[in-house]
KOLPAKE-833561 format. One record per residue (C-alpha): residue number from 1; x negated, y, z negated; residue in one letter. Coordinates in steps of 0.001 Angstrom, whole numbers, plus 500000, padded with zeros to 6 digits. Layout:
! KOLPAKE-833561
 num      u      v      w residu
 NUM      X      Y      Z      A
...
***
This chain:
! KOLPAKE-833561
 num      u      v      w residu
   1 466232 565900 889478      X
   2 465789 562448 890886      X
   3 469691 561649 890058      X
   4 471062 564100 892080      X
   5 469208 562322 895279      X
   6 471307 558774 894159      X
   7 467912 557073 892893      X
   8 468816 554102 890309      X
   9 466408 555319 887339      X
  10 465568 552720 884328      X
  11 463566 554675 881253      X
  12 461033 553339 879026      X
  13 460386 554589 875849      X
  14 457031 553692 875118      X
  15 454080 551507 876857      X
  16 454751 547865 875731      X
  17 458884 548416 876962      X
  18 458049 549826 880263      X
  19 455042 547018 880827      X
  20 457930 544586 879600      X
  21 460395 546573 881911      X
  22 458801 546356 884490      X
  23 457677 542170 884189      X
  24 461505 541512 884365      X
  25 462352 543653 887026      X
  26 459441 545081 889155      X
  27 460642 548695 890809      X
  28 459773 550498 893672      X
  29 458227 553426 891926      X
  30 456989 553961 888068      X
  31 456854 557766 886868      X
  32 454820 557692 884034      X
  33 453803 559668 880836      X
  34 450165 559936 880125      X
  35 451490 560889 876095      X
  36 453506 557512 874549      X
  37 453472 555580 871577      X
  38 451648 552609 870992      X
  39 450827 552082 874445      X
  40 449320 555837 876415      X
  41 449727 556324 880167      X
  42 446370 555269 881003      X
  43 446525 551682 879583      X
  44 449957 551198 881174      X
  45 448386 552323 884425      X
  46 445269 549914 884010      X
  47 447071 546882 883261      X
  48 449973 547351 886031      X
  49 447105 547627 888218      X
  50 445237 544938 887205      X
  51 448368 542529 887921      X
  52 448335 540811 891313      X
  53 452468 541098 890851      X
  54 452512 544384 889705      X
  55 449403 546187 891613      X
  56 451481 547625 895036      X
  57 453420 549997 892793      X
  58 452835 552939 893642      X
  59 452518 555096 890123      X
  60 453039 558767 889972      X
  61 451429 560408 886346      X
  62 453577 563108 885485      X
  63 451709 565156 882258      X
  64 451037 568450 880982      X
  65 447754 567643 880579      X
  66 446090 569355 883190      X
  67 442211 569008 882863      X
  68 440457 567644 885476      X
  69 438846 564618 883410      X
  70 442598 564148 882990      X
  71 443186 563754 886642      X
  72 440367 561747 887074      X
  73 440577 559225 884253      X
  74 444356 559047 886226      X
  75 442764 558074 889731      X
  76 440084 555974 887749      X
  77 443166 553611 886519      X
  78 444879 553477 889580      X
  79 447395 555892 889859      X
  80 448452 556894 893330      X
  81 449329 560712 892479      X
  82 449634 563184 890011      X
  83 451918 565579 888935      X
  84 451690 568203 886044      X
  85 454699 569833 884029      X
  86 456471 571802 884143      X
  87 457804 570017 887077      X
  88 458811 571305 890099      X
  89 461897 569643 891892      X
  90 460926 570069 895498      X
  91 457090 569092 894710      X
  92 458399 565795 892913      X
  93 460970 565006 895544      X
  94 458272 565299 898027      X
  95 455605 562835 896463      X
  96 458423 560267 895353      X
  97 459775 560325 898840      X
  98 456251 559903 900192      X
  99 455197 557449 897583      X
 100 458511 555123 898389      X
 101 457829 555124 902039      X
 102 454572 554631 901316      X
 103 455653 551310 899783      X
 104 458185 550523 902053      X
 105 455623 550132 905230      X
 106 453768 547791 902377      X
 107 457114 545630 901606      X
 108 457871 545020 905790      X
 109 454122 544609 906147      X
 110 454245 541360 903122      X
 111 457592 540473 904647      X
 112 456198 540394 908538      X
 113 452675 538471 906697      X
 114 455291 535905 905083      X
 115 457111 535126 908479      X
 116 453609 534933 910814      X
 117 452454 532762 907402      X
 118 455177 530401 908235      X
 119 455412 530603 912325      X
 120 451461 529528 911398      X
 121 452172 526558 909279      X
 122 454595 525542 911518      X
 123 452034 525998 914857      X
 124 449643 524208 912498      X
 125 452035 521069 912031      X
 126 452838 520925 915384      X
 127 449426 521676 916344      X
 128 448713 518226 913996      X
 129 451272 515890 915721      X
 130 449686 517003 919034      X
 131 446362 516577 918330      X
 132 447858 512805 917021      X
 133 449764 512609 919985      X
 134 446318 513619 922324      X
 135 443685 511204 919822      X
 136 446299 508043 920747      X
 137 446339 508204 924885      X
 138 443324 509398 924836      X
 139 442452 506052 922585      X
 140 444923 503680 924636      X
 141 443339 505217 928173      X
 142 440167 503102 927429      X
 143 441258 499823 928096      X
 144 443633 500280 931580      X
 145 440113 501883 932319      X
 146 437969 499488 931189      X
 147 439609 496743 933058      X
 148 439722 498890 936172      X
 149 435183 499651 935760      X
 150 435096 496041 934981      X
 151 437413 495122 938236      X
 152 435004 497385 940395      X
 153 432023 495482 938633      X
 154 432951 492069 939924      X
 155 433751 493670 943719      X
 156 430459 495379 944048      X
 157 428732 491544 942533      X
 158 430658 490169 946176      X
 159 428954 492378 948272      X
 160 428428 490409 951481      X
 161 432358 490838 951946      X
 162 432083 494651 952303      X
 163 430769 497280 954843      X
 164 428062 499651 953618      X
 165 430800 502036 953490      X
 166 433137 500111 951411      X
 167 430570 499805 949015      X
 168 429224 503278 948845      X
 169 432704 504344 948089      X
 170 433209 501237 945559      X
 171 430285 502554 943715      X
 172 431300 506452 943172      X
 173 434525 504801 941797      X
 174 432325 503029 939534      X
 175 430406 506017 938509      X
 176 433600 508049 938166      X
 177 434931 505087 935879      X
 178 431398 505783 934031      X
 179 431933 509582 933144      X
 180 435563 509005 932491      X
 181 434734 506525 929741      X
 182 432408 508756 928233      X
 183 434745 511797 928235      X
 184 436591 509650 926685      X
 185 433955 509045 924033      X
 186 433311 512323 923618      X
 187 437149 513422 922783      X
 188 437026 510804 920047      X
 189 433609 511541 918990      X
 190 434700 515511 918984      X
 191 437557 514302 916910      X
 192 436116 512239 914733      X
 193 433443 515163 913662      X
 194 435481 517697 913181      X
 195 437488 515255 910710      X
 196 434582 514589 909309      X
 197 434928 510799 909841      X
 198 431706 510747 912150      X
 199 428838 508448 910482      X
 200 425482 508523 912013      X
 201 423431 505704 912050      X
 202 420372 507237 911834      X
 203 417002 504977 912981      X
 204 413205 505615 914020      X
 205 413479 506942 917610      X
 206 410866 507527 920534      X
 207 412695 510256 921996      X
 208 410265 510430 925342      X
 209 410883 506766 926019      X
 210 415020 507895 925126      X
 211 414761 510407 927969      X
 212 413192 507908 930119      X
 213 416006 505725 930082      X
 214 418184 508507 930862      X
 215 416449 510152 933861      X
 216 416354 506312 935253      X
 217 419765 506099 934669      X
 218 419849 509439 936520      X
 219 417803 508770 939593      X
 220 420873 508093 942444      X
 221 422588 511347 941508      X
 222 419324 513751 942015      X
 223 417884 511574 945309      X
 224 421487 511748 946639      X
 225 421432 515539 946049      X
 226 417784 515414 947033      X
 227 416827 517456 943074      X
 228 413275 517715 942352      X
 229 413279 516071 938836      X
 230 410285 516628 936397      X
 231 409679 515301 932548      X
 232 406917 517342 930763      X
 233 405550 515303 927600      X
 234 402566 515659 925550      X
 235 400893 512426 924184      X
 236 401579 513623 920308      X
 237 405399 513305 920323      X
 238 406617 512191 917100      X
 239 409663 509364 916184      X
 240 412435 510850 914899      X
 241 415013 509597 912937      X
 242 418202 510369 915017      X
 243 421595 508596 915806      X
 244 420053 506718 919050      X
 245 423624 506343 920641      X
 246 424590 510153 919783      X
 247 421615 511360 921357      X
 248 420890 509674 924074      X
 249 424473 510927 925041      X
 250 423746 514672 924163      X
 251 420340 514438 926590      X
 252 422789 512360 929335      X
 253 425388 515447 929047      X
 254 422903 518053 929391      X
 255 421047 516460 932281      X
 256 424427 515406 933922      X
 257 425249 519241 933436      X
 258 422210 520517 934991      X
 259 422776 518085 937816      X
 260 426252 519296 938598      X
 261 425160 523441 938656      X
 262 421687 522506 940611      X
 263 422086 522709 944560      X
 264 421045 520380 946723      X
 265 416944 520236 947342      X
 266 416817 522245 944056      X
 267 414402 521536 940679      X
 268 415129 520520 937399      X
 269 412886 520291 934533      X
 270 413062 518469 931288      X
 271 410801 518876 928513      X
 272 409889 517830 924641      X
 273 406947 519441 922893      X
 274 406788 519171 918635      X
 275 407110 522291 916747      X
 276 404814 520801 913283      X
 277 405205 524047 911422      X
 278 408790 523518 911501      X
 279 409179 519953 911406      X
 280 411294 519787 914648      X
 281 411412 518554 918575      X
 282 411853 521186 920911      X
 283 413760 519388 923999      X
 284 414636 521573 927108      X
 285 416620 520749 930232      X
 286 415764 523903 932942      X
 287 417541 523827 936138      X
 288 417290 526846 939185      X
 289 421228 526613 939765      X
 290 424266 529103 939192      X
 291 423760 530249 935752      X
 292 425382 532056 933426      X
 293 426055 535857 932098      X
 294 424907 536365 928471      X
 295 428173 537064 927612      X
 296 429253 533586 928274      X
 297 426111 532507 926147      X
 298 428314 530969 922708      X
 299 431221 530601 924571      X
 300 429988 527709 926796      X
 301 430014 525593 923787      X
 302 433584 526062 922562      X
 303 436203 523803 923645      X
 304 438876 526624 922561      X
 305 437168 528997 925532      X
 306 436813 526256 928002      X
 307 440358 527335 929728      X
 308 439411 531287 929334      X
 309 435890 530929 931129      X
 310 437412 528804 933921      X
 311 440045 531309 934621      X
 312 437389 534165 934907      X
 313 435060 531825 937329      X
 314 432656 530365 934980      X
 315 431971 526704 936004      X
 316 432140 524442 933007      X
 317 432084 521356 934554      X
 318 435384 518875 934732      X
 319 436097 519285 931209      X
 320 434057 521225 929456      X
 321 433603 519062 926640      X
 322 430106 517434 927224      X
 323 428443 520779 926004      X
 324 430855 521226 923055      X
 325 429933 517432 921968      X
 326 426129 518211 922232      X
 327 426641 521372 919836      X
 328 428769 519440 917637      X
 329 426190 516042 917639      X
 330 423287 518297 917133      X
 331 424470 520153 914630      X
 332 425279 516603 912901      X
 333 421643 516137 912393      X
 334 420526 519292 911063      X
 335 419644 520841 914641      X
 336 420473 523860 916967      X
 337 421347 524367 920296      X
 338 421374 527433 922975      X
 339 421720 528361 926314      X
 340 419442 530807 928009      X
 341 419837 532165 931289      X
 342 418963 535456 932980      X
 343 422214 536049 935085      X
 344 424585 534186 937191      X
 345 422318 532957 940356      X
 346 419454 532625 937770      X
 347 419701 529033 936315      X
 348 419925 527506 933240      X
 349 417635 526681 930356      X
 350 419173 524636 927631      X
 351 417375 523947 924376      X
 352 417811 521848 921186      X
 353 416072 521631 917741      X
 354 416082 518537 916732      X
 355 414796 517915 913289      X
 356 412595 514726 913087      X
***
């Protein structure tokens, strides 16, 4: 029957020579007896199926046994159709045909996997020499800008040679020297956590008088944009034992965020309270600027959707990467952090877990 339609047929005799049949040279499609020596239908079935290199073959049972446990016990071993005798040509031509294209939709599926398996390893490699590539500017950009915030230093320490003007513009070179370096930081430090190459140094930490240092370091940006800036503290705040560098950084980026998104004569308000039954600090920078959609909620955090929210409007700062690093430091010390936000126009409320 099958001859007549130019299929190449192989026959098997029993169980063991069509498993060892078909271990040399795998075939499209495996017609097989339930009744055979040594070997019955059924175990053939179960063990082709069983084989990672044999399991895609799609195996028609062609028996006269025609009981229903029969057909059952077929489907329980993994047989992808049955047929009973006698046989009817046009019935078996029309499950063999389906059954082969059946596995030929599987066979340019595994080919089309194979060729996006190596595009990927490819995009991977490259993806590798670029992020080398990116890790060694980004590495040799600190000391051209170094010597250039050091430069700046020494002009603003001569400052009876300059014009109140001069020096106000001197100094916002300075402070854009300052967030440059630690974008800077941050790539590396990004880099060096997701490599896994990140150590914290870990020490007793006041976090209030951290925060302290921060807003003071914070002061000319919020009187220049005239912000209303408030620290809430209660007098039983823990030490915690925290990276003091790494943090201080992640409460700088969030304050420096809230700073950028606040309007001028607007409010922001930080805030660390102890959570005993969990063990953690609960700190909280609140601001009443532009906000953000839930849907942008998780998003804000990852560098990959940096580019995709700043195409649809969403304001992620000059990089983007001062949130990611806070997620990625945080989460370096056992903590969490979240955004929460009622809408765009709403403000901002972002809040850490920090265990002590």
């Amino acid at each position: 029957m099958l001859m007549t339609e130019n299929y190449h047929l192989y026959g098997a005799l029993s169980g063991r020579e069509a498993l060892k049949m078909v271990a040399e040279a795998p075939p499209d499609l495996i017609l097989l007896d339930v009744m055979m020596a040594e070997i019955d239908g059924f175990e053939v079935c179960k063990r082709l199926k069983q084989d990672e290199k044999t399991r895609v073959i799609p195996i028609l049972m062609v028996t006269a046994l025609r009981e229903k446990e029969h057909r059952i016990r077929a489907m329980e071993v993994g047989a992808d159709d049955f047929l009973s005798k006698p046989v009817d040509p046009t019935e078996l031509l029309i499950r063999v045909k389906s059954l082969l294209r059946i596995k030929s939709y599987h066979d340019d599926l595994l080919n089309s996997y194979g060729e996006i398996a190596e595009k990927n390893e490819k995009v991977d490699e490259l993806e590798t020499i670029k992020d080398g590539l990116t890790h060694m500017i980004i590495h040799d950009m600190r000391n051209p800008l170094t010597a250039i915030s050091l430069n700046i230093r020494l002009i603003l320490m001569e400052n009876q040679n300059f014009s109140e003007r001069q020096l106000r513009k001197m100094k916002k070179c300075y402070s854009y020297c300052e967030e440059l370096g630690q974008l800077i930081q941050s790539l590396l430090d990004i880099n060096r956590i997701e490599e896994g190459r990140l150590k914290l140094h870990k020490e007793e930490t006041d976090l209030t008088e951290l925060i302290d240092e921060v807003l003071e370091q914070f002061s000319p940006k919020t009187e220049e944009k005239q912000i209303s800036l408030s620290f809430a503290r209660p007098g039983d705040i823990p030490s915690a034992l925290v990276d003091h560098g790494l943090m201080k950084r992640v409460i700088a980026n969030l304050l420096n965020n809230a700073i950028r998104h606040t309007p001028g004569g607007g409010t922001i308000e930080v805030a660390i309270s102890f959570l005993p039954e969990k063990g953690d600090l609960f700190l909280s920078v609140r601001d009443n600027g532009n906000g953000l959609a839930p849907e942008h909620h998780r998003k804000i955090f990852d560098k990959f959707e940096q580019a995709k929210l700043k195409r649809a409007g969403v304001t992620v700062g000059r990089s983007g990467l001062g949130l990611t690093f806070c997620k990625m430091a945080v989460e370096g010390h056992g903590g969490k952090i979240w955004v929460e936000s009622e809408g765009e126009g709403k403000g901002c409320t972002f809040n850490a877990l920090i265990p002590v």
